[in-house]
N, C-alpha and C positions, 0 to 999 in steps of 0.2 A: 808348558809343553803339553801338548794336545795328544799326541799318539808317538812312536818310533816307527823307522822306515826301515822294513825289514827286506834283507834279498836274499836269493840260494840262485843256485845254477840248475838247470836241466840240463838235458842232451843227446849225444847218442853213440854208442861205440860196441862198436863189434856189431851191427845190428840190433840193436838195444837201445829203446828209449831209458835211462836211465837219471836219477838226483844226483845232486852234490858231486859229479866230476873231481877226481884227485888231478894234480898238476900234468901228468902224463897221458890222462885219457883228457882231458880238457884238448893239448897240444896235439895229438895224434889221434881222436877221436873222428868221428866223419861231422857233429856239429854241437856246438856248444850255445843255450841261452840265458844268460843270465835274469833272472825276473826281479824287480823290484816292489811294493806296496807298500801302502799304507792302512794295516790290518780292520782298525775301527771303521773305516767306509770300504774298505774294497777296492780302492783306488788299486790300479795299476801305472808304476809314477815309469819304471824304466821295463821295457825287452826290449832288449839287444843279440839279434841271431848273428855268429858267424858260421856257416855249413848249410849244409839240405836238407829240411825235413820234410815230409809229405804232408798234408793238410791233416789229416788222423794222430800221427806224430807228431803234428805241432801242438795240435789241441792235448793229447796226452802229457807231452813233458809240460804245457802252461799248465795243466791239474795237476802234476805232481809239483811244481815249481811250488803255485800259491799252495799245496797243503805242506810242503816244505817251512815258510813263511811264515805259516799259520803257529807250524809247532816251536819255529825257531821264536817266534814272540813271543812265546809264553814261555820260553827257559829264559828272554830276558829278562820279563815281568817278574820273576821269582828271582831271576840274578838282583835286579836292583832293588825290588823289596826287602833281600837279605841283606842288601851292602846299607841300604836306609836306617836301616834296624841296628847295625851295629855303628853306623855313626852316630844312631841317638842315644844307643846305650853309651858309648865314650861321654858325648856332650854329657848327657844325664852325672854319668860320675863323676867326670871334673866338675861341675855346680856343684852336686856333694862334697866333693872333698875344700873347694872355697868357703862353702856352709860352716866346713865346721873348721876352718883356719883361724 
């Protein structure tokens, strides 16, 4: 595995470019985009707009989307480094405890 592909939403409701849309500002918002990437190049793999933004709002929610993406990568980074760690410490002590059977 090379990198993860991370997404978040932008959007806009009440007049508000806003992140991460909850289920009811998503449905009843005036526009929802989801952004997708690929953090280690920059790739941009999915946006998908449903609603209106104006060219200035669109380029705003794509900056907050990808700084979205940015942060949500590195809470996985540290999610799966932690989950790595304690399946090595498992494996680690079952070895031990066969050692000394």
């Amino acid at each position: 595995m090379k990198d993860l592909v991370v997404a978040c939403a932008a959007g806009k409701v009440d007049g508000q470019v806003v992140l991460d849309l909850c289920d009811a500002e998503d449905k009843l918002g005036e526009a929802d985009m989801p952004v997708a990437m690929i953090p280690s190049t920059g790739a941009v793999t999915l946006i998908q707009m449903d609603g209106n933004l104006s060219p200035e709002e669109f380029q705003k929610a794509l900056s907050m989307a990808v700084e979205g993406c940015r942060k949500i990568h590195e809470m996985q980074k540290e999610a799966l480094k932690r989950k790595y760690l304690l399946i090595k410490e498992a494996v680690e002590e079952k070895m031990e405890a066969k050692e000394d059977e």
